[in-house]
N, C-alpha and C positions, 0 to 999 in steps of 0.2 A: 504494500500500500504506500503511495508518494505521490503528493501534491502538494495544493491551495487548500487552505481552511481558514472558514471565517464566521462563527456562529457570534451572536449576540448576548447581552443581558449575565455577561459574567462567566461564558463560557471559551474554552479555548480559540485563541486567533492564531495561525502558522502559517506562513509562509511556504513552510514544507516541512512534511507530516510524515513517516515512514516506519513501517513496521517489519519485525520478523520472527524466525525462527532459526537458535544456534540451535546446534546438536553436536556434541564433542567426544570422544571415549575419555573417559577418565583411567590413569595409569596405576592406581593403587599409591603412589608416590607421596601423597598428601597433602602438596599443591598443584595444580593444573591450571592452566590457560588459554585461551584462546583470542583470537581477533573478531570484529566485523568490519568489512565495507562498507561504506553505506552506497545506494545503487546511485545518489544524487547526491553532491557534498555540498550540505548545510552554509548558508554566508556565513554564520557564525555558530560557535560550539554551542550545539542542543542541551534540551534536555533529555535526559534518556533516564526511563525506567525499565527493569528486568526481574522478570519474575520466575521463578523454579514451574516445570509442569510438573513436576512430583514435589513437593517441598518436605515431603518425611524422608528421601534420600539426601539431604543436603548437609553439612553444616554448619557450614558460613559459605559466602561468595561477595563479593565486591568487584566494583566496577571503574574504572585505570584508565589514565592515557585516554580521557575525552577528545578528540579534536573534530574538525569539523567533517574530517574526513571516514570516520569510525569509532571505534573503541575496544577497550579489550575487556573481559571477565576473566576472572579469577575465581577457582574454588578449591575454597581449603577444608580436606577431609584427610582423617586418619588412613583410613586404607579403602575407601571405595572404588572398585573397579567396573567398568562397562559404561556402556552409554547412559549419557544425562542432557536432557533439553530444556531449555527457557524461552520464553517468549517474549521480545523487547517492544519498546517504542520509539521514538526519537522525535523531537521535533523544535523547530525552533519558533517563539511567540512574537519574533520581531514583523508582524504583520504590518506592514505598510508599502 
């Protein structure tokens, strides 16, 4: 999802709006990382929310390295192995 958004009365204004899906292996290792692209690079650094699609495999993650052009996540877990996915946002509210 990427584009124009412009709704009224208090709610979100962007410029450009974009959404997705990571999916990464995790190595057992204890931290992991990954990058995103973004498909359209933001005038300036988004804001980006990311959320766990299983949140009981987790147990921490944070989010690195904003620029306008992507970002990276991080997950920190004792020894979790195999695939894990989240689901991001991005967008920037400098609508004008």
């Amino acid at each position: 999802m990427s584009g124009r958004a412009g709704f009224v009365s208090g709610s979100i204004h962007a410029q450009n709006l974009q959404a997705g899906a990571i999916t990464f292996t995790l190595g057992g290792t204890g931290t992991d990382t990954t990058s995103v692209t973004f498909k359209k690079k933001f005038k300036a650094v988004p804001y980006i929310v990311v959320s766990p699609t299983d949140p009981k495999a987790i147990t921490r993650y944070n989010v690195y390295n904003k620029a306008n052009s992507g970002f990276s996540l991080k997950v920190i877990s004792s020894s979790l192995t195999g695939a894990i996915s989240f689901d991001y946002v991005a967008f920037d509210d400098r609508y004008n």
